[in-house]
C-alpha positions in Angstrom: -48.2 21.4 -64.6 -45.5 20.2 -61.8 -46.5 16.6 -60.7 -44.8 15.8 -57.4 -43.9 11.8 -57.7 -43.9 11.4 -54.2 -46.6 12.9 -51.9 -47.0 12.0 -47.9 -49.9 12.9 -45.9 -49.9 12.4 -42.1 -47.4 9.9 -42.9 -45.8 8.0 -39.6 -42.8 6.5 -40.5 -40.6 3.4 -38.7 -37.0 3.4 -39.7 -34.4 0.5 -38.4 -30.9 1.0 -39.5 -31.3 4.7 -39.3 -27.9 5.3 -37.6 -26.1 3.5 -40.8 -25.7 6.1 -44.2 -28.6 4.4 -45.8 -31.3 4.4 -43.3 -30.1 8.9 -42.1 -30.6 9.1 -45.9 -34.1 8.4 -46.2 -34.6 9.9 -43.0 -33.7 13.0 -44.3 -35.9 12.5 -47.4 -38.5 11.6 -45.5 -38.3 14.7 -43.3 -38.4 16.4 -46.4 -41.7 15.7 -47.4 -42.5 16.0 -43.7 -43.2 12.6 -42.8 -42.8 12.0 -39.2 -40.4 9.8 -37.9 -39.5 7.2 -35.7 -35.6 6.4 -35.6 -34.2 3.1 -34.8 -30.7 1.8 -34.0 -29.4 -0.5 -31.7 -28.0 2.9 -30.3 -30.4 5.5 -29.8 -27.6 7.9 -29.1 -25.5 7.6 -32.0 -28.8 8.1 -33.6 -29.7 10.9 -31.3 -26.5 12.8 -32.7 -27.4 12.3 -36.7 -30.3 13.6 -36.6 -29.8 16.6 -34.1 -30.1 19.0 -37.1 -33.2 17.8 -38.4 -34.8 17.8 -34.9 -33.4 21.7 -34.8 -34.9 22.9 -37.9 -38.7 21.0 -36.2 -38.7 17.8 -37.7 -41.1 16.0 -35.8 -38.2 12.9 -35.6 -37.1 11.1 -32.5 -34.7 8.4 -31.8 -35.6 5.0 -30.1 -33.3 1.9 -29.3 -34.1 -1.8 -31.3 -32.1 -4.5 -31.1 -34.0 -6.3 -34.2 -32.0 -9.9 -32.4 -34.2 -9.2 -29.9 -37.9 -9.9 -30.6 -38.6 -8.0 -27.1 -36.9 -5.2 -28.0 -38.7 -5.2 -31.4 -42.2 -5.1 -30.3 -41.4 -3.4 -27.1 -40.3 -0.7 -29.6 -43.0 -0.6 -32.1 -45.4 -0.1 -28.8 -43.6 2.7 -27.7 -43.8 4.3 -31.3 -47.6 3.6 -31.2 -48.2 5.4 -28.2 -46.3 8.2 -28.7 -47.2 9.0 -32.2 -50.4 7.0 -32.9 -50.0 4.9 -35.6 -47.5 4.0 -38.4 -48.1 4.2 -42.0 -44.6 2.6 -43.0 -42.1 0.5 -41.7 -38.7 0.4 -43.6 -36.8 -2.4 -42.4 -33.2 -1.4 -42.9 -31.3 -2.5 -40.1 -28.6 -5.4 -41.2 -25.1 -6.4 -41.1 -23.0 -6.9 -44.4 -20.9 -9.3 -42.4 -18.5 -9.7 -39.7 -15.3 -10.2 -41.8 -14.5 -6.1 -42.5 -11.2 -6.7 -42.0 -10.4 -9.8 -43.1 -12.9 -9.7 -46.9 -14.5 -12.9 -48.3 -14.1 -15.9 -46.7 -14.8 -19.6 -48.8 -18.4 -21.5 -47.7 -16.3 -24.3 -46.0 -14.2 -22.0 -44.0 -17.4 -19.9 -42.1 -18.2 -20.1 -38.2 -21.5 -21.5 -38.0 -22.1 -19.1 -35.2 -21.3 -16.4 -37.4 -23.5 -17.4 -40.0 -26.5 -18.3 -37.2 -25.6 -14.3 -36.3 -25.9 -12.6 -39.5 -29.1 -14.6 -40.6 -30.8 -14.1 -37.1 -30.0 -9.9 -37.9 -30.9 -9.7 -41.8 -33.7 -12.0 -42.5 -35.1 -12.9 -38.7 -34.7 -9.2 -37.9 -37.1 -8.1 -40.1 -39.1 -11.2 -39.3 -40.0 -9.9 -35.9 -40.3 -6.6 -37.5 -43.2 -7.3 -39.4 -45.0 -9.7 -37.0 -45.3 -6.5 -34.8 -46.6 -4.3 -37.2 -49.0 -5.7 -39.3 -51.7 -6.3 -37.3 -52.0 -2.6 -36.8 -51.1 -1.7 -40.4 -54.4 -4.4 -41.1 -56.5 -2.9 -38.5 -56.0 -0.1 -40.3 -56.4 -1.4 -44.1 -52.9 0.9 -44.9 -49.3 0.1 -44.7 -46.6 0.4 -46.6 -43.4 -1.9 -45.8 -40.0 -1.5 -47.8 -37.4 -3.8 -46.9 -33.8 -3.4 -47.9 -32.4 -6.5 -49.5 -29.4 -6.4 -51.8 -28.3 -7.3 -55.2 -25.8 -10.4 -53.0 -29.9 -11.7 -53.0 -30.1 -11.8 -57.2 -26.8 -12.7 -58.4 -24.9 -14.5 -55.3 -21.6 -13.1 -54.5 -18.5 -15.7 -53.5 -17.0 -15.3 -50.5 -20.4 -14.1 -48.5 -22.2 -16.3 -48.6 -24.2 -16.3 -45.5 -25.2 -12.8 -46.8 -26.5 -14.0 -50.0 -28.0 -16.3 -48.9 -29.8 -13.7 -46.2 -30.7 -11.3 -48.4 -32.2 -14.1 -51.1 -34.8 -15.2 -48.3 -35.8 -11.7 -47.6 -36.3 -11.1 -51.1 -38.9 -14.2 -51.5 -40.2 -13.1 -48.0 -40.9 -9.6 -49.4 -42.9 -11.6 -52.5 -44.7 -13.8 -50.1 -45.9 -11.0 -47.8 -46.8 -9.0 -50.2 -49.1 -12.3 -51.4 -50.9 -12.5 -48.1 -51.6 -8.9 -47.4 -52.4 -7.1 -51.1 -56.0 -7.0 -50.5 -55.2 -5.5 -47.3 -54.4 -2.2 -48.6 -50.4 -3.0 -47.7 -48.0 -2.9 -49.9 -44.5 -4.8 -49.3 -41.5 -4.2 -51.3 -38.2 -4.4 -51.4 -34.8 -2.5 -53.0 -31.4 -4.2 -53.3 -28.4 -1.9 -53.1 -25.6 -2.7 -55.3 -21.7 -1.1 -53.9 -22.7 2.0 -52.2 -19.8 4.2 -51.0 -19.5 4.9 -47.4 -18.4 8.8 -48.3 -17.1 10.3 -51.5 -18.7 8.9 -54.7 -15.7 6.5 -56.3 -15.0 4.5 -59.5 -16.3 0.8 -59.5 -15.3 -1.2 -62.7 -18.5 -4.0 -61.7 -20.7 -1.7 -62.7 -22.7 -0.6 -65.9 -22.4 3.0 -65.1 -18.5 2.5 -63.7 -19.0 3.9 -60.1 -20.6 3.2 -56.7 -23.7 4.4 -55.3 -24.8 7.0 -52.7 -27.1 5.9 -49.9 -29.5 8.9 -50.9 -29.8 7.2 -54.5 -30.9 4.1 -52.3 -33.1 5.9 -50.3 -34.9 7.5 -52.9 -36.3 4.3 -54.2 -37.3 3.4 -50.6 -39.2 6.7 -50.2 -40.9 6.4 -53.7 -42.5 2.9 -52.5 -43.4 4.5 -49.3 -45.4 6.9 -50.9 -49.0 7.2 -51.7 -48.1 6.9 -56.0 -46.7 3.5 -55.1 -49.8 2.3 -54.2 -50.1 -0.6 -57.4 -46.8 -1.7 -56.7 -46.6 -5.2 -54.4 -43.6 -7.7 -54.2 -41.7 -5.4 -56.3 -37.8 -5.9 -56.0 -35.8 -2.9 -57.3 -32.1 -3.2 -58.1 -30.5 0.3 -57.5 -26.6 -1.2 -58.4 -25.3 0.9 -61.4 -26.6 -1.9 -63.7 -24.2 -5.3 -61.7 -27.4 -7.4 -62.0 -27.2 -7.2 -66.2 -24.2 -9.4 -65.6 -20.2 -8.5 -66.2 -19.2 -5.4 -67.3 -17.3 -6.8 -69.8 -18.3 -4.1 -73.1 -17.0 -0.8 -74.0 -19.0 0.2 -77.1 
């Protein structure tokens, strides 16, 4: 007998980030299992354009702007998604920033612009802060909710040079484990998956990993639909490494 591992049933679902590869990825997923969908991005256009084809072929998706730095915008958001779909079911809290030094890579502790640093903690770990303060008291009204929040493997291991991300994506991790704490007799689950390097197009080689290559946003977004299912339902502060193996340490044997 089939068994389908991931089943959604009137499912509303909130997505931040969903302009970036990982958060399109598991709205398409979600789509798939036809979940409907709330899209957010700073930039409700550029989201707008990604999922055009999905809105084509009757998706019941649609885009809305959240500035997650903005606790207005955040709940001004989620009470526009309340209204015009009636609930939510899950929130996936994937908007972030890896940093601001794209250009110029890692950057020592001692050499960071406390501004900068304010910035990217105020986006990956306050972000999803305000996230969840508006949302819960309807997911507990409701005695259902399912929150994933995207941390990364920077939160298990470290990773010199970013620090500020680290050290981001470590408090969301023991925020995810706390939350889930408070609200498992709710009937709300929280929990968490940390990307390792995922590729921004074509699958490539990556020596720091087990498995010797990078990962695809829809391997990422697979384990963030699984926990916003109805199976995941026993699983609570759960972290889940998707990196090709970097958290078992250096890839450093070829047996």
């Amino acid at each position: 007998m089939k068994y389908d591992i991931c089943s959604f049933e009137n499912r509303v679902a909130v997505v931040t980030g969903a302009g970036g590869n990982i958060g399109l990825a598991v709205c398409r997923q979600l789509a798939g299992y036809g979940v409907r969908i709330a899209a957010c991005d700073v930039d409700a256009k550029i989201v707008e354009e990604r999922i055009a084809d999905l809105k084509v072929a009757g998706v019941d998706i649609r885009a809305y702007s959240m500035d997650v730095l903005s606790r207005k915008a955040v709940f001004d958001a989620i009470a526009a998604i309340l209204s015009d779909f009636g609930k939510i079911d899950i929130m996936i809290n994937n908007a972030g920033v890896w940093n601001h030094r794209d250009v110029i890579g890692r950057q020592r502790f001692e050499e960071m612009d406390p501004a900068e640093w304010k910035r990217l903690l105020e986006i990956d770990l306050d972000g999803v802060f305000h996230c969840c303060q508006a949302i819960l008291p309807h997911m507990i009204e409701r005695g259902y909710g399912r929150i994933i929040n995207t941390t990364s493997i920077a939160g298990e291991v470290g990773l010199p040079g970013y620090a500020d991300y680290a050290a981001a994506k470590a408090g969301l991790i023991m925020f995810t484990k706390t939350l889930a704490m408070e609200n498992a007799k709710k009937g709300i689950t929280v929990n968490c998956v940390s990307p390792g390097m995922v590729a921004r197009g074509e699958i490539v080689a990556e020596p720091g990993t087990w498995i010797g290559r990078k990962g695809g946003a829809d391997e990422m977004a697979r384990a963030m639909v699984f926990l916003a299912a109805d199976e995941s339902g026993f699983m609570t502060g759960v972290d889940i490494p998707v990196d090709g193996g970097r958290i078992l340490g250096p890839h450093n044997c070829d047996m």
